[in-house]
C-alpha positions, 0 to 999 in steps of 0.5 A: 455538466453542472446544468446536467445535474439539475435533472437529479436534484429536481427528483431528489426534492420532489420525492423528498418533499412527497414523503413529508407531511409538514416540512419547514419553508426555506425561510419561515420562522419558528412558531415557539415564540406564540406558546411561550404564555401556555402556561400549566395552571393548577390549584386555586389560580386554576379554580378562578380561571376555569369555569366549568372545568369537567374534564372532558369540558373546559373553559378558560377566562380570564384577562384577554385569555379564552379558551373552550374545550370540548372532548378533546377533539374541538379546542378554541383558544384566543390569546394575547399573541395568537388565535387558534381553532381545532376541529380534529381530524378536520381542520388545525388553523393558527394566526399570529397577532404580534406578526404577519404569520399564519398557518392552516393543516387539514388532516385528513387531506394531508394538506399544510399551507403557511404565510410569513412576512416580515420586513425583509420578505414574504413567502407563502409555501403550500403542500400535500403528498401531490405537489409542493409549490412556493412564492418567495418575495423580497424587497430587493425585487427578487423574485422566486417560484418553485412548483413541483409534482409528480407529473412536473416540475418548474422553478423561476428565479429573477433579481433586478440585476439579471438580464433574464430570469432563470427558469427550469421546468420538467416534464419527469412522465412521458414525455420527459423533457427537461429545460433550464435558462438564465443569463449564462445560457441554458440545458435541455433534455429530451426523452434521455435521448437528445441532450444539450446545453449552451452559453453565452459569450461576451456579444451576448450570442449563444455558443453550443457546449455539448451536444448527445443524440444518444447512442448515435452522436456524443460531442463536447467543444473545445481543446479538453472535449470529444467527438463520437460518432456510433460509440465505439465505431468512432471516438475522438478525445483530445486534451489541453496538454496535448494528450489525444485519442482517435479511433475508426472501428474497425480501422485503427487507433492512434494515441499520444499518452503523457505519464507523470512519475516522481521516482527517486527524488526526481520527476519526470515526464514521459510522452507515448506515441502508440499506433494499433491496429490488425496488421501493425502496431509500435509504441514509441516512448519520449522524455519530450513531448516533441519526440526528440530524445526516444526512451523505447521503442516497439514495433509488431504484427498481430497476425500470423507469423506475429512479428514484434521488436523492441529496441531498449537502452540495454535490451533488445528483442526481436519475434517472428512467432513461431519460426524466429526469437532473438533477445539480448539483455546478457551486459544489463544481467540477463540472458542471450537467446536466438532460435530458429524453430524447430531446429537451432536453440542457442541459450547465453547466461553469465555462466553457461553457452548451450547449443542444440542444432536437430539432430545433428548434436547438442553441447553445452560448456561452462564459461569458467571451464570448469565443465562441457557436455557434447553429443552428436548424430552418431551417438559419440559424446564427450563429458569434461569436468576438469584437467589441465586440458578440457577439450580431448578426453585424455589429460596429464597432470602432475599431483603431490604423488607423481604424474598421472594420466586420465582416459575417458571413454563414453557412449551416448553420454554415460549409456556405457562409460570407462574411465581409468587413471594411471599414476607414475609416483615421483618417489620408490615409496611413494606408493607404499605409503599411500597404500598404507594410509588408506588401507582399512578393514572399514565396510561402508553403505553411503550414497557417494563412493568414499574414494574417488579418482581425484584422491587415487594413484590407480582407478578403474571405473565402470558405468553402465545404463546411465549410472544404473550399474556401476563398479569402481576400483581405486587402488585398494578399495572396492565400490558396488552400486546398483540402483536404488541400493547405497555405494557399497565400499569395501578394502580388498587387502583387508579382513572383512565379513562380505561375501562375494560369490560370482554374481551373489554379495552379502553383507551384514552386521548389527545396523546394517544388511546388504544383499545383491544377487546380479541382476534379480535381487537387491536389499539394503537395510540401515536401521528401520530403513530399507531398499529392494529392487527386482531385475534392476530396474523393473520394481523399487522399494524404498522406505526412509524411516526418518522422514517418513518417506515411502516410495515406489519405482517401475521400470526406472525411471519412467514410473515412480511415486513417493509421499512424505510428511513434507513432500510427494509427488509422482511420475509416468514418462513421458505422460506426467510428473509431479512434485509437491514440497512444503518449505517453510509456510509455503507448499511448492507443486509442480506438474509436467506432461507432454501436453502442459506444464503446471506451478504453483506455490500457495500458503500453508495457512490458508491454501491461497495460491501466491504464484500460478505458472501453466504452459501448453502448446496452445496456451499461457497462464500466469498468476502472481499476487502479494501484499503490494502486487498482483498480476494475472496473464493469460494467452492462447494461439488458436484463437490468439487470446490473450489477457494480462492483468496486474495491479500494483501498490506503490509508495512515495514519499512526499517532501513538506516542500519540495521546489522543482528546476527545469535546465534549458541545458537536459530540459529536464525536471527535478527537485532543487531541495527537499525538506522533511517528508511528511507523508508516505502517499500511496498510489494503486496502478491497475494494468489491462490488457486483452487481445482476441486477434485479429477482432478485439485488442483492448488495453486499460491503465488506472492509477488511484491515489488515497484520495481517490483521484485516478489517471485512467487510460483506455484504448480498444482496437476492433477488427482491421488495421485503423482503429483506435479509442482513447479516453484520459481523465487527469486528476494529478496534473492539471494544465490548461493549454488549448492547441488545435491538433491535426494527424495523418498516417498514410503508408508509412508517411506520418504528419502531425500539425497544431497551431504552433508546429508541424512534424513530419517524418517517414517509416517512423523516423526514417526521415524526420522534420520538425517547425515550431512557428512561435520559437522559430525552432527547427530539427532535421534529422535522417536514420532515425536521428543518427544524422541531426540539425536542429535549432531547439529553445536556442540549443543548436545541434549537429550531429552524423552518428558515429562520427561526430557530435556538435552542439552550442548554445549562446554561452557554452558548446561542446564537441565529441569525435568518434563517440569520446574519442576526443571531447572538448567542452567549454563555457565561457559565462562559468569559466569551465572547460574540459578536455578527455582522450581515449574516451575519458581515460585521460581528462583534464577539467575546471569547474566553479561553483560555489563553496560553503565553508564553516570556520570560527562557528561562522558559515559563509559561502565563497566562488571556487573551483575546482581542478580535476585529472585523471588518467585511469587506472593509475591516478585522480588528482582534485583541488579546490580553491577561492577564486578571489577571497580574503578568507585562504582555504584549499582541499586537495585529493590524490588516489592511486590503487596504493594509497588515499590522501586528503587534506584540507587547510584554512587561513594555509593551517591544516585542519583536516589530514587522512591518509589510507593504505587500502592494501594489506596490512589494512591500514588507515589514519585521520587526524585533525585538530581536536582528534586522531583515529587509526585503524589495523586490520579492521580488528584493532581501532583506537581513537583519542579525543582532544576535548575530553582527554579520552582514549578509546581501545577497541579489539574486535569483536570482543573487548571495547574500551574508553577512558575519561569521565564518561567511558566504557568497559565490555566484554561481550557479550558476558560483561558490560560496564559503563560509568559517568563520573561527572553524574557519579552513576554507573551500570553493569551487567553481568550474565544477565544481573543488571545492576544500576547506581545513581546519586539517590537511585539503584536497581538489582535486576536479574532477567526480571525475575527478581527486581528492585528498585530503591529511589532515595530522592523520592523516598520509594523502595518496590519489589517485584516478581516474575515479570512484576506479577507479585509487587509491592511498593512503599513510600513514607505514608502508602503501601501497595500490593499487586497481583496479577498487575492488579486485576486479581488483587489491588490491596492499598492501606495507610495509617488511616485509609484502605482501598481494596480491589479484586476480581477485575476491580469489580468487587471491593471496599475503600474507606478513607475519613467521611468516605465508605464504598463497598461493591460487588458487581454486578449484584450491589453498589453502596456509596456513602459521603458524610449525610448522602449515600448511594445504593443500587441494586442492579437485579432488584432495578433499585435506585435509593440516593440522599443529598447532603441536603436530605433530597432523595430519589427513590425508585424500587423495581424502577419506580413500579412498586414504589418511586420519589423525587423530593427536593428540599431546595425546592420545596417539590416532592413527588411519590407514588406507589404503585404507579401512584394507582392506590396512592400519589403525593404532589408538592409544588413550592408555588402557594404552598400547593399539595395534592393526594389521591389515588390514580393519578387523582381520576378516582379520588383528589384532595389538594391544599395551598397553605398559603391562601387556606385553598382546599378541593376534594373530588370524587370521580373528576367532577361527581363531587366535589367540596372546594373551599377558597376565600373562606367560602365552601362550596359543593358541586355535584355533576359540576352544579354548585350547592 
């Protein structure tokens, strides 16, 4: 794959090389070392040293320095350390003459070539937009070539140590070959469409890597390579640390998966055998990777009746779809289901037992009695909601009233209801006083009767159309409800303004107003809301004035619609209901119609769907999605579709160092010490799954870290039984280790063979045997390892599930009958055993182990053991004590469901005692050497501590206390009072007064609206208000005023200072001793400092400044209109105005040099050296000139002295 990537490299550098027009040789030198004598003459040094100088022409001589310019465009210079010539656009060419170096550039031809040579090497390098080639040698013999083009490509590179040289070249246009060799082996490419590469082992022969035909044949040697042939027709991966994918399309798929997981501080390895095809498929889940210890199984049949099972440690699921589902979870908290399609339904829960049996009857009871419902062919029901006897329809009872009898009689339910109860009172005035205590001339409009059977000596009940129509009479008062009107309540042996006339009632007062004319008419009116229905139930009218709800009913209830601030929704039975809520931030909706079920929940903010669930008889879809999950599932029947996606955001935390145990006992994994966490790592699972049966199955997991490092496995199933694709790349985990592995399944046979075993087993377990070669390791098992003998790692097992279980090893063995009816265990190396009866009811056990103790500030460690019985539920016993120790100590423990003991002695002293009565009265005490704590009844707590002579009170949940030097007094949550006397500081806090007093320190504080604070040691006193939005501070020499936390003002004085700040701190004026600022940004900025000063004016684009050294810097409108750089230091000065067009100014320290002019000296110059009385005034360049130099003046017109 490395001499792969040399195909890419190759074009990046041709094209990179193609789009630059001078770039550096890989080991040329820098060229700034010639130049270094250029020198920038001026004045008379450049009067002596260029004759003539127009200009346009120039020529320089003087000690070995030559040079003749003509326009620019032709220049030859002959330097002590170089000669040049350029000859534009034609021809730039340099040689050095202090080395080896030379270089040439033609221009016009974009051509550039250099030579470079040193002691250590030699290099010549050419370029154009047409190829680049090079030509490196050292002295050490190595050798290297490159040559590259848009029509090819060629490197060579070869040292005295090579065996060969190592060549590439490249063909990038057709036809596109590539090839590249060195001493380790080679690569070659063809068209894109033959590719391989090779090595060489230690016999010097060479050994083929890869080899692709493209699309045809796709293979990789060796234990982590792949074989394909006609992708995805058939695929073949195969992994070091045993992982595998083999597929045949359209045959079938077989895999073996490993998953590494740390989850609870424990790490685990999990092994997934899967098989997949049209006709059948299973999943197999192993804690090992030779499938001995079976986490989960699954086994199904993708074809019509789809037959799936799943078999858990506490759940079971069994599927022949459509006619049969069986699921049990009810112990692990879930639920119990079997049914038979279309006819028996029979659903379990914690709490309920429901059985439908078309169309012979249904029922439903509650399991804690308190309720049933049952209804048969013949339309008799029976509904119980309480009694002393909860299956017949008639119950006695006896109350504080006397004896009463209930009769219930139903149809079809509640279709035509009578219930009754009749009370026998146990005293001659009993019912009397009953009567009077509930006599009332009250008439009430309420959605429940007041009154009921329950709290009745006389009821009387009837129901009609399912609680349309219903009448009541319970003892002296009167109920009427007639849908959707309130429960009308009135007494009959009292005044009241109802009238009632045959099948006419009216009511009416100052809030409310009811009206029923049997059966036509209905009105009820309670401030502005109100009811009406027509004909019972044919029309309903209903308006809910506080929440703003109207709602409209037909035919009740098979047509109705609603709509509220808060919720709506509607209904036509049996077509459609919806409903829509809004509950919190979220909005809730709900669809139901005979062909499909739709609900969703979606925020309000943002109308984003967070959970999507749609149900037909044809389709399934479900959508979930969170900050840390989200999950899309989608299935169909015809054609069988089916799609699942999740995606899931973990969390883990991850130790500084964490060191990992494997026990030959459990063969396990896991952390023997943490140390402190110092990452939180993030981990992205992504799920896939797709079905298009009986043609396409494909699942898909990709794990993702924060790193980017991914676990993706892949499997695709394609028509017929036995195809099957699987592609693992492990970034987490890597292990090397090479076993050749071979696979058969045939008819329920399976064998699986490798270098160092054989596993061979039939119907998946049925009968099973394992040969580990190495180890000399052996298991034999029947009944899908019920019945087991194996010799695993030197851990013998014997086993016939139930009966018995036996294994040993070279130290330890243990027995268990009857699955722990009797067990018996015993480690001779540890000296431990353990006995238990009755599956451990009763047990009897020694361990040792090692004790850490801490006696005197010194921490020692010590043998011990520790003795265990029990004998549930009546007691537990424990003891603790050195096995052999000059150091005495003991802890021992008794509980019992009465009491709870500790102790714990050192040297035969006790150190420790706690004793507990964990029954009412609530009682609890501990004691030791330097403490006592008791506690009642959760609510009174005291404590007393020996070292600082404290008593501490507590009465829940209100008054805490606590004595001594550093205590307490609260009272919450009105008064808190603490105090440290040692400190001599206390708090309080009153009703939201915070007072604080400290040695040199106090603070008043009320909700922060008012504080201060007073710091005597630091001799600072603030006040502020509301929130510290006005403050003012004061120490001995500064005083401070804020507003608005300083943004809108910031006023800071002293006797001989001020600063003042506003508007954002963007205007404002300091002045402290030789120091003045004043600023108004953006308009002015003015700095001054003793003899220096700044200004600047932003809209003007004006800079003016003076050093302490009288330099300035000046530039008006950016220097356009008027601009200086003068340095006294120096003695350099530069001014112009205008842009120096009428007027410029130059100053140079060296011989005292000045110039004047106007533009820039072209129209007319004057230039003096104080030094050496040099003078030079021109006109035009060189249409005259006046130069004076050595006392001699000369005059020069068109450059011709005079």
């Amino acid at each position: 794959m490395k001499q792969k990537t040399s195909i890419i490299q190759a074009l990046i550098i041709i094209v990179f090389l193609s789009l630059t027009i001078i770039p550096l040789p890989a080991f040329s030198r820098e060229w700034n070392d010639l130049h270094k004598e250029d020198e920038h003459i001026f004045g008379s040094e450049k009067e002596k040293k260029y004759n003539p100088d127009m200009f346009f022409l120039q020529r320089e001589s003087w000690d070995n320095h030559y040079s003749f310019m003509f326009f620019w465009l032709f220049k030859y210079t002959d330097y002590p350390s170089y000669k040049s010539i350029r000859i534009l656009p034609f021809y730039y060419g340099l040689q050095s003459k202090k080395d080896n170096r030379s270089l040439s550039f033609i221009p016009i031809a974009l051509t550039y070539w250099e030579h470079d040579e040193d002691s250590y090497y030699k290099e010549d390098f050419k370029i154009n937009p047409l190829f680049v080639s090079g030509n490196i040698k050292y002295n050490d013999n190595t050798t290297e070539i490159y040559t590259l083009s848009l029509f090819h490509g060629y490197s060579f590179y070869n040292k005295a140590t090579f065996k060969e040289p190592e060549k590439t070249w490249w063909a990038p246009i057709i036809p596109l070959i590539f090839r590249s060799t060195d001493q380790n082996g080679g690569h070659m490419n063809i068209l894109w469409l033959m590719d391989y590469s090779w090595h060489k082992d230690s016999s010097g022969n060479d050994v083929l890597n890869d080899f692709w035909f493209f699309p045809l044949i796709l293979h990789q040697v060796g234990d982590n390579g792949y074989t394909h042939i006609l992708p995805p027709i058939f695929l073949y991966n195969r992994h070091s640390n045993g992982e595998y994918w083999l597929s045949l399309f359209p045959i079938f798929k077989r895999s073996l998966d490993r998953e590494f997981s740390y989850h609870n501080k424990q790490t685990s390895d999990i092994y997934t055998d899967s098989f997949r095809s049209l006709l059948f498929c299973y999943n197999s889940s192993y804690s090992d990777i030779n499938k001995i210890n079976k986490i989960k199984s699954e086994y199904w049949a993708p074809i019509i009746p789809l037959f799936y099972s799943s078999l858990e440690e506490d759940e079971e699921t069994l599927l022949f779809f459509p006619l049969y589902y069986y699921h049990n979870s009810l112990e692990s908290g879930g639920y119990f289901a079997r049914v038979i399609n279309p006819i028996y339904w029979n659903i379990k829960t914690s709490k309920r037992n429901s059985t439908l049996f078309l169309p012979l009857y249904f029922e439903t009871t509650k399991k804690d009695g308190s309720g049933s419902t049952y209804i048969n062919i013949l339309g008799y029901s029976r509904s119980i909601a309480s009694g002393i006897n909860p299956v017949i329809d008639t119950s006695l009872g006896i109350n504080n009233r006397g004896i009463y009898m209930d009769i219930d009689i139903s149809w079809l339910i509640d279709m035509v209801s009578l219930s009754s109860r009749v009370t026998v009172p146990m005293t001659r005035d009993e019912e009397s006083k009953f009567k009077s205590e509930i006599a009332t001339g009250e008439i009430t409009l309420s959605k429940d009767p007041s009154v009921s059977r329950e709290n009745s000596l006389n009821f009387w009940g009837f129901h009609l159309l399912y609680g349309l129509v219903a009448f009541e009479k319970a003892d002296t008062k009167r109920h009427l409800r007639i849908l959707p009107l309130s429960w009308l309540t009135w007494d009959s042996e009292s005044d009241n303004r109802l009238k009632v006339i045959l099948n006419y009632i009216s009511y009416k007062d100052d809030e409310s107003e009811y009206i029923v004319f049997f059966p036509f008419y209905g009105y009820q009116k309670i401030a502005s809301s109100y009811k009406k229905g027509f004909m019972l139930n044919c029309l309903w009218i209903e308006y809910d004035h506080e929440k703003n709800m109207k709602e409209y009913t037909i035919l009740w209830p098979f047509i109705n619609w609603y709509s509220s601030p808060d919720k709506s929704g509607y209904r036509i039975i049996p077509l459609i209901w919806h409903k829509e809520k809004i509950e919190g931030d979220v909005i809730y909706s709900s669809t139901y119609t005979t062909l499909f079920i739709d609900r969703e929940e979606k925020k309000v903010t943002d109308n984003q769907i967070s959970q999507r669930l749609t149900i037909s008889l044809l389709h399934y879809y479900h959508l979930k999605s969170d900050a840390s999950y989200s999950s899309t599932t989608w299935f169909s029947i015809i054609p069988l579709l089916y799609h699942n996606e999740e995606t899931i955001n973990s969390t883990y935390e991850i130790p500084l160092a964490t060191e990992i145990k494997e026990t030959k006992e459990t063969k396990k994994k896991k952390p023997a010490e943490n140390l402190t966490v110092i990452k939180k790592y993030r981990v992205e699972e992504t799920k896939t799954t797709d079905w298009l049966l009986p043609f396409y199955i494909s699942f898909k997991n990709k794990t993702r870290d924060e790193g980017n490092n991914s676990i993706t496995t892949t499997y695709t199933l394609y028509g017929l039984p036995l195809l099957y694709y699987n592609s693992t790349e492990d970034s987490y985990l890597k292990e090397n280790r090479s076993q050749q592995k071979s696979e058969i399944f045939l008819l329920g046979y399976y064998q699986k063979k490798s270098d160092s075993m054989v596993n061979k087993s039939f119907l998946f377990g049925l009968w099973e045997y394992s040969n580990y070669y190495e180890s000399k390791d052996y298991s034999f098992s029947l009944l899908y390892s019920l019945i087991n003998v194996s010799n695993i790692n030197g851990n013998f097992t014997n086993r016939a599930i139930p009966l018995y279980i036996y294994n040993s090893n070279k130290d330890s063995f243990d027995f268990s009958l009857l699955l722990g009816l009797t067990s018996f265990s015993k480690n001779s190396l540890k000296g431990d055993s353990s006995f238990s009866l009755f599956y451990w009811i009763y047990n009897n056990s020694i361990t040792h182990f090692k004790y850490h103790y801490s006696y005197n500030k010194t921490y020692s460690v010590s043998d011990a053991s520790e003795s265990e019985l029990w004998l549930v539920p009546f007691f537990y016993y424990s003891k603790i004590e050195p096995d052999k120790s000059d150091f005495e100590f003991s802890e021992t423990l008794t509980v019992s469901p009465l009491h709870y003991h500790f102790t714990h002695y050192n040297n035969n002293s006790p150190i420790e005692k706690t004793f507990w009565i964990p029954i009412v009265p609530l009682f609890y005490k501990h004691s030791d050497e330097s403490s006592t704590h008791w506690n009642i009844l959760w609510l009174l707590d005291y404590g007393y501590d020996q070292l600082d002579k404290s008593t501490r009170i507590w009465f829940l949940p209100f008054i805490f206390s606590k004595t001594g030097d550093n205590g307490y007094f609260h009272i919450a949550p009105i008064f808190f009072y603490d105090w440290n006397n040692k400190e001599n500081e206390s708090t309080k806090f009153i009703l939201g007064l915070y007072l604080k007093n400290a040695q040199n320190y106090s603070r008043e504080n009320f909700l922060y609206l008012y504080d201060h604070i007073k710091d005597s040691a630091n001799d600072k006193e603030e006040f502020s208000l509301a929130f510290k939005t006005l403050k003012l501070e004061i120490h001995p020499e500064v005083k401070r005023f804020c507003a608005l936390w300083g943004f809108l003002t910031d006023l800071q004085w002293s006797s001989n200072s001020y600063e003042f700040n506003a508007l954002f701190y963007l205007a404002g004026i300091t002045s402290r001793e030789n120091y003045y600022k004043n600023k108004f940004i953006p308009f002015w900025y003015y700095e001054s400092f003793e003899d220096s000063y700044t200004l600047i004016i932003p809209p003007l684009l004006t800079w003016d400044s003076k050093d302490n050294d009288d330099s300035r810097l000046q530039a008006w409108a950016l220097g356009a209109i008027w601009f200086r750089n003068y340095e006294s230091k120096e003695h350099s000065d530069i001014q112009a105005l205008l842009l120096g067009i009428p007027y410029y100014k130059i100053q140079r320290p060296e011989r005292g040099y000045q110039s004047f002019g106007s533009l820039w000296g072209l129209l007319w110059q004057y230039e003096t050296e104080s030094e050496t009385n040099f003078s030079k005034l021109s006109i035009l360049k060189f249409i005259y000139k006046r130069v004076e130099i050595n006392d001699k003046v000369e005059h020069r017109i068109l450059g011709i002295s005079f």
